[in-house]
C-alpha positions as CSV (number, residue, x, y, z in Angstrom):
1,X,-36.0,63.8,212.6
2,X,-38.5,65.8,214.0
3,X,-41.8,65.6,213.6
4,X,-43.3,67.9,210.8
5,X,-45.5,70.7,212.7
6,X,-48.8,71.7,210.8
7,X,-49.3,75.0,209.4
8,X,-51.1,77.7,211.6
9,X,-52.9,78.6,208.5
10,X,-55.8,76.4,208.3
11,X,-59.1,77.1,206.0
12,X,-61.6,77.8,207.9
13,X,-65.4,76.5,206.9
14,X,-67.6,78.8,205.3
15,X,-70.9,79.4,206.8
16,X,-73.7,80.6,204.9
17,X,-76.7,81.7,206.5
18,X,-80.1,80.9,204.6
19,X,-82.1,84.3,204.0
20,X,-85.7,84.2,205.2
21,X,-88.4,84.1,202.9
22,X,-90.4,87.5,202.7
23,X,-93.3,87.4,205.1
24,X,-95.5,88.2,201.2
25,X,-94.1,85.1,199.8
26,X,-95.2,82.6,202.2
27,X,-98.9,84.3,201.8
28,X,-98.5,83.8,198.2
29,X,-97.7,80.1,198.7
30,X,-100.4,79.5,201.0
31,X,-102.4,81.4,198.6
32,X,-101.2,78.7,195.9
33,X,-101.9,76.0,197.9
34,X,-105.5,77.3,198.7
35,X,-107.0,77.9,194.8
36,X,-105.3,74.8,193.4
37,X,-108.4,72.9,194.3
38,X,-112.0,74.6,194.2
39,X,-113.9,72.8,197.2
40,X,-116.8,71.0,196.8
41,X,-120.1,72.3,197.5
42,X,-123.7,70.4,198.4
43,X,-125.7,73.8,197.3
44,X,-128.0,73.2,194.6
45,X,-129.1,75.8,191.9
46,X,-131.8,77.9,193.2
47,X,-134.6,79.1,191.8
48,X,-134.6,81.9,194.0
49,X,-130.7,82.7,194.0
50,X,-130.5,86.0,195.2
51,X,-132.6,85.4,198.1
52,X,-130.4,81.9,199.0
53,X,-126.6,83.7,198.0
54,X,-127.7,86.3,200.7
55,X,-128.7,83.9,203.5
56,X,-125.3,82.2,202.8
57,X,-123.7,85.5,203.2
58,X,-124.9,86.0,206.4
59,X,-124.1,82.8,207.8
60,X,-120.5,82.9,206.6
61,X,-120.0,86.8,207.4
62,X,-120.7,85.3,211.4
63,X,-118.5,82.4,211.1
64,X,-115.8,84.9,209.9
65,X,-116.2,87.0,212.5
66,X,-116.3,83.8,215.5
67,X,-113.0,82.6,213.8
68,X,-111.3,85.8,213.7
69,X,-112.6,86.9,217.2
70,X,-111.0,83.5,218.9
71,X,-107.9,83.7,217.5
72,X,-107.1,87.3,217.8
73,X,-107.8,86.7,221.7
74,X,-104.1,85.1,222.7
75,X,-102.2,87.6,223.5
76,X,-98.5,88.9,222.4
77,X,-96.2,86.6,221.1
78,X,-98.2,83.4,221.2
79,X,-101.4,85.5,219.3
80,X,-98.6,86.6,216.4
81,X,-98.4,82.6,215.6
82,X,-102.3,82.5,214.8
83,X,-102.0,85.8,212.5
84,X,-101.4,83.2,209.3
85,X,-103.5,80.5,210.8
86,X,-106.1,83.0,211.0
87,X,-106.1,84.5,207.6
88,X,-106.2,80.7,206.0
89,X,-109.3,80.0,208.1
90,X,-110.9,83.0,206.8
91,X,-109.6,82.2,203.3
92,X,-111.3,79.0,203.4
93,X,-114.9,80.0,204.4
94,X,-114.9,82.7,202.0
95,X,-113.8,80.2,199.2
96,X,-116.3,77.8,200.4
97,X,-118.9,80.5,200.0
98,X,-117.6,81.4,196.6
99,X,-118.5,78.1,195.5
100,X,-121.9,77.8,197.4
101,X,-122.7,80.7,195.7
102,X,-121.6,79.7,192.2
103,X,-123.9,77.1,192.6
104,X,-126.5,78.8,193.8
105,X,-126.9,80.4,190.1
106,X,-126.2,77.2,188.4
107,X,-122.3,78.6,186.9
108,X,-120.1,75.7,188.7
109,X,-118.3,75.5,185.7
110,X,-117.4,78.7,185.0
111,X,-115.6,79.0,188.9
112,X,-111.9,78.6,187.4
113,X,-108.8,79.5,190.1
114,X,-109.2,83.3,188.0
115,X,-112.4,83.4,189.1
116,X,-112.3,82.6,192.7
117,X,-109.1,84.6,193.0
118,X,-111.4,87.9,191.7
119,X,-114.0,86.7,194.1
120,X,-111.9,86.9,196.9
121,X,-109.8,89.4,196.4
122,X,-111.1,92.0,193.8
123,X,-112.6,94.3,196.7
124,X,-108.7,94.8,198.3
125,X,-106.3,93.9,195.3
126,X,-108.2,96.3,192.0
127,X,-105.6,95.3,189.2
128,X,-107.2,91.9,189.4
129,X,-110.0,93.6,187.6
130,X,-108.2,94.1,184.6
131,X,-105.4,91.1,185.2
132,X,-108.2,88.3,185.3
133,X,-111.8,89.3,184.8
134,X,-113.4,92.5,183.2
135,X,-117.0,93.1,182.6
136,X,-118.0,94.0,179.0
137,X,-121.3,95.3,179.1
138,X,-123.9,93.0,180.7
139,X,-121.0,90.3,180.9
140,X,-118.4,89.0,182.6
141,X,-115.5,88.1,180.5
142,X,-112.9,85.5,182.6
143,X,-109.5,85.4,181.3
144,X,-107.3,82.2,181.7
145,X,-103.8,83.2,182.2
146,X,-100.8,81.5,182.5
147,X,-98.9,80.0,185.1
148,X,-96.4,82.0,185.2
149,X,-98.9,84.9,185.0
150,X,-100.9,83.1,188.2
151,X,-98.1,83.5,190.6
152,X,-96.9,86.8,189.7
153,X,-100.4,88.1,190.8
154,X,-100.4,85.9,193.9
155,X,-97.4,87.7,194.7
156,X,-98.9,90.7,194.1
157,X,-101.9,89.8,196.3
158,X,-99.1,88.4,199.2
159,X,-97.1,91.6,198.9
160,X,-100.8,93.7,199.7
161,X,-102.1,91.4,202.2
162,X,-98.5,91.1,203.9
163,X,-99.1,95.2,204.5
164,X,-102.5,94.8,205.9
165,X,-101.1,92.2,208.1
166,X,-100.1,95.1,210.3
167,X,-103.8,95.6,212.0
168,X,-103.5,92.0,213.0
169,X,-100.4,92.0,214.5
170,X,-100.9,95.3,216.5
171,X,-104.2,93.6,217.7
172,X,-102.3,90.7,219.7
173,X,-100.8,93.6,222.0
174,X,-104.6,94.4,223.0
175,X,-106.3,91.2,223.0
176,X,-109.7,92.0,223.8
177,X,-110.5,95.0,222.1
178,X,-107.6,93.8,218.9
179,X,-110.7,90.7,218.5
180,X,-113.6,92.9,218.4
181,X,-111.9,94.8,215.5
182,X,-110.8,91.7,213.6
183,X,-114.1,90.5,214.0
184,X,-115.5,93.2,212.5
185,X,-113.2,93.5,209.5
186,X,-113.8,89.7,209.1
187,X,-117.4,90.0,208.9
188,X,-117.0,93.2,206.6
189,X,-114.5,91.1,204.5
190,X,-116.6,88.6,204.0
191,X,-119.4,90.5,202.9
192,X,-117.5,91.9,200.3
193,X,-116.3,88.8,198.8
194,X,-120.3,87.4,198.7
195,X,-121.1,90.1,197.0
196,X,-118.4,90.3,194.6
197,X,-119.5,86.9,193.9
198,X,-123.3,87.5,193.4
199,X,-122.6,90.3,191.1
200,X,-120.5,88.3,189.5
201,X,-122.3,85.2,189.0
202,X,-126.0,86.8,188.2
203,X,-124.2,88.0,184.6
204,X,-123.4,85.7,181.8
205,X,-119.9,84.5,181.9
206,X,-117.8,83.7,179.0
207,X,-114.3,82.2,179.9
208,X,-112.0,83.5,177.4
């Protein structure tokens, strides 16, 4: 008897290929990663705070611009790898001074994750204006929201940022003068958040 012959018919294995994230959605996470702790800070409340939240604000608006201006300088495809890197570092010396200056005017415990995220971002992103913290009168009123709430407006924030992530990928292709312009927008970035900060923290604050 012979033997039986096996059908040409076989099933094939299917093959799924795994859709890349949205380049908004990894900002958001490493958004969510950054405000899920506030960093420490060794500033003391001043009795002169205006005069100390300014010299901070200089310091860090240099320290922005260093950082940006060194890692906008590799050129083509191995500068696009520092483009995120780059953006964190910033991120992290402007939350740093966010806190420096929260302590500066003695209102360390009102610097929830609504707060710094308004801090940082209320000069690019203006729904967080009205999303997490409105002034009423001479006041600043801080609204905890919800988790849920949180993420949709990191998303938000990702999805803005991911389109302004344009300039810094156009500045790779021209190394030297792409890092004089990232330093510049670092240093004018960071001024904006240090004064989003002092304004903010110079009012009474009421956490709602």
């Amino acid at each position: 008897m012979s033997p039986k012959t096996k059908s040409s018919t076989q099933t094939k294995p299917v093959t799924t290929t795994a859709t890349p994230e949205p380049p908004h959605f990894k900002i958001a996470e490493a958004l969510r990663t950054l405000i899920s702790r506030t960093p420490d800070s060794s500033e003391e409340e001043s009795s002169t705070p205006f005069q100390r939240a300014n010299q901070l604000k200089n310091a860090a608006c240099l320290k922005a611009a260093a950082i940006s201006g060194m890692l906008t300088l590799p050129p083509g495809p191995f500068g696009m790898l520092t483009i995120l890197p780059e953006l964190i570092a910033i991120w992290r010396l402007q939350q740093q001074l966010v806190a420096d200056i929260a302590n500066c005017f003695g209102k360390r415990e009102v610097l929830t994750q609504e707060m710094m995220l308004y801090c940082l971002f209320k000069h690019g992103a203006a729904f967080l204006a009205r999303d997490l913290v409105v002034r009423t009168g001479e006041r600043v009123l801080v609204r905890r929201v919800t988790l849920r709430t949180l993420q949709q407006t990191l998303q938000k924030i990702g999805f803005k940022l991911t389109q302004k992530t344009i300039g810094r990928t156009l500045s790779r292709w021209v190394p030297l003068i792409g890092a004089a312009g990232m330093a510049a927008y670092s240093y004018y970035d960071t001024k904006c958040v240090a004064e989003t900060a002092i304004e903010a923290f110079s009012k009474p604050i009421v956490i709602e």
